[in-house]
N, C-alpha and C positions, 0 to 999 in steps of 0.2 A: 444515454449517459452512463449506463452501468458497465461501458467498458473499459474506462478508465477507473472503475474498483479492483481489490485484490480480489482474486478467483473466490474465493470461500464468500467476500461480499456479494457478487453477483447471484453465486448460485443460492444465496440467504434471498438477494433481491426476487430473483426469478419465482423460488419458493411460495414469497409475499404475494407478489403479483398475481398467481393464479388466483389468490382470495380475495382479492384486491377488486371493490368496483371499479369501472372505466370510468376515469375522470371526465365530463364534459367540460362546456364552454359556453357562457352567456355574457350578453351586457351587463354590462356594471350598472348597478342601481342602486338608489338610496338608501338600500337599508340594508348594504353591507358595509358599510361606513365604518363600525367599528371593527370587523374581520377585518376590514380591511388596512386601515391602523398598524394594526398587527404584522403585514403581508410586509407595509410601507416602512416598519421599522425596520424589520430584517433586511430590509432590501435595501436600502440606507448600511445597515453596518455592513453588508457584506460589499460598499461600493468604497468604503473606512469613512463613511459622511457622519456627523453626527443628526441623531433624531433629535426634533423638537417638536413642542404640539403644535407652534406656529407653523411652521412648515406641513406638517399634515395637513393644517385647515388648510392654509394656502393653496397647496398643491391639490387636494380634493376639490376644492371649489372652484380651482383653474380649470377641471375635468371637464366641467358643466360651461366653461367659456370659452373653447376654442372651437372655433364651427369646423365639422367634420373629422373631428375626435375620432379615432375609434376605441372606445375600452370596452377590455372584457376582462371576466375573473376565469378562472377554473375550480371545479370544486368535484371533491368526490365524496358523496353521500351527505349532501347540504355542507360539507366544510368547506371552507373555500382553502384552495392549495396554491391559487396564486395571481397573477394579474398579467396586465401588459395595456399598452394605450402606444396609437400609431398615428402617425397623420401621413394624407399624399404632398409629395412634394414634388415636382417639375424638376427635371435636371436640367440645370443650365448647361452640361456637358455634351448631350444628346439629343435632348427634347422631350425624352422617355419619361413616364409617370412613373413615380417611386413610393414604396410607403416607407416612413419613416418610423422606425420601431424608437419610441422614444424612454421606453422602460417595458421588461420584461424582467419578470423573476416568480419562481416557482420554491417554494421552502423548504422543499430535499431537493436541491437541484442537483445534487451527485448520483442521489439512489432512484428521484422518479422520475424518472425517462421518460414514461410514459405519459405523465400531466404535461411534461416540459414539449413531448410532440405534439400533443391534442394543441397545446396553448400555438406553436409555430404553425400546425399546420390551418388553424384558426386564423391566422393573420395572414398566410398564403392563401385562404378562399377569400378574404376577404379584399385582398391586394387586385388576385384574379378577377373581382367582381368590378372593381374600380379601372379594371383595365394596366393596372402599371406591370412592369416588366420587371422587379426587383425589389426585395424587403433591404433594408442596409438600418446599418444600425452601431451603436458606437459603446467602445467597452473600454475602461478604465485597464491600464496595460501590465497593470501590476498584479491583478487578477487569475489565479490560475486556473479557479473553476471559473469564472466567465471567458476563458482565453481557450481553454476544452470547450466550454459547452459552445461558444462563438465555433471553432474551429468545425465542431459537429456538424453543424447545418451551413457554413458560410464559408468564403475567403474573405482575407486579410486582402486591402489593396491599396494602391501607394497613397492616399489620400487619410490612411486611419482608420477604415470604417470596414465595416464587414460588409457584405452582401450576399445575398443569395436569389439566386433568380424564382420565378413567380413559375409555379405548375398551374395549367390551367384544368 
């Protein structure tokens, strides 16, 4: 993501980054709940949604009700930097198995590149493992960091939605 900063930002990012633990990737678990609040507010403004606490509980507790959820957070040195949660979904178009990235966001998603690939290529092993042929996923169009960070890993295709095919 750092190439769509001005030159001085990146070479500040780059700077960072060699001191910078490497963000991993694990399941989401109950007792990031309130990090994770946190993750879910910003992710919210940066979609122009408003937050509410209803809506948090809501959608947390939905987490735990759809069978074959996939969520994960990213975190680098116990912080959590960010989430995402996918489900497979069957293309009526093909027949192909798809994951459906149904929220992702990372909380410097301009400067850290780096959590924001861990976190993609996280839901690429895990697509790969499911068998599908494509992550796709859908982004608010008014958005210029999610319409970069989209463009980054995916195409635009006549349907709205991004894609990106599955490395195995």
């Amino acid at each position: 993501m750092t190439d769509s900063l001005p030159s001085t930002s990146r070479r500040r990012a780059r700077a960072l980054a060699a001191n910078r633990p490497r963000p991993t990737v694990r399941p989401l678990s109950d007792s990031d709940f309130f990090a994770w609040v946190g993750l879910y507010s910003d992710y919210l403004t940066t979609l122009g949604a408003p937050f509410t606490d209803a809506r948090a509980l809501r959608t947390w507790q939905g987490l735990d009700q759809i069978q074959d959820l996939h969520a994960i957070v990213v975190e680098r040195s116990g912080h959590l930097t960010g989430f995402a949660f996918a489900t497979p979904q069957l293309s009526s178009l093909d027949g192909f198995l798809r994951l459906e990235v149904g929220a992702i966001f990372v909380e410097d998603m301009e400067s850290d590149g780096t959590a924001l690939e861990v976190l993609v290529g996280a839901l690429n092993d895990h697509a790969a493992g499911l068998g599908a042929t494509k992550l796709i996923w859908r982004i608010p169009s008014s958005s210029d960091v999610w319409m970069r960070m989209s463009r980054q890993f995916g195409t635009l295709t006549d349907f709205g939605t991004f894609e990106m095919p599955v490395h195995g």
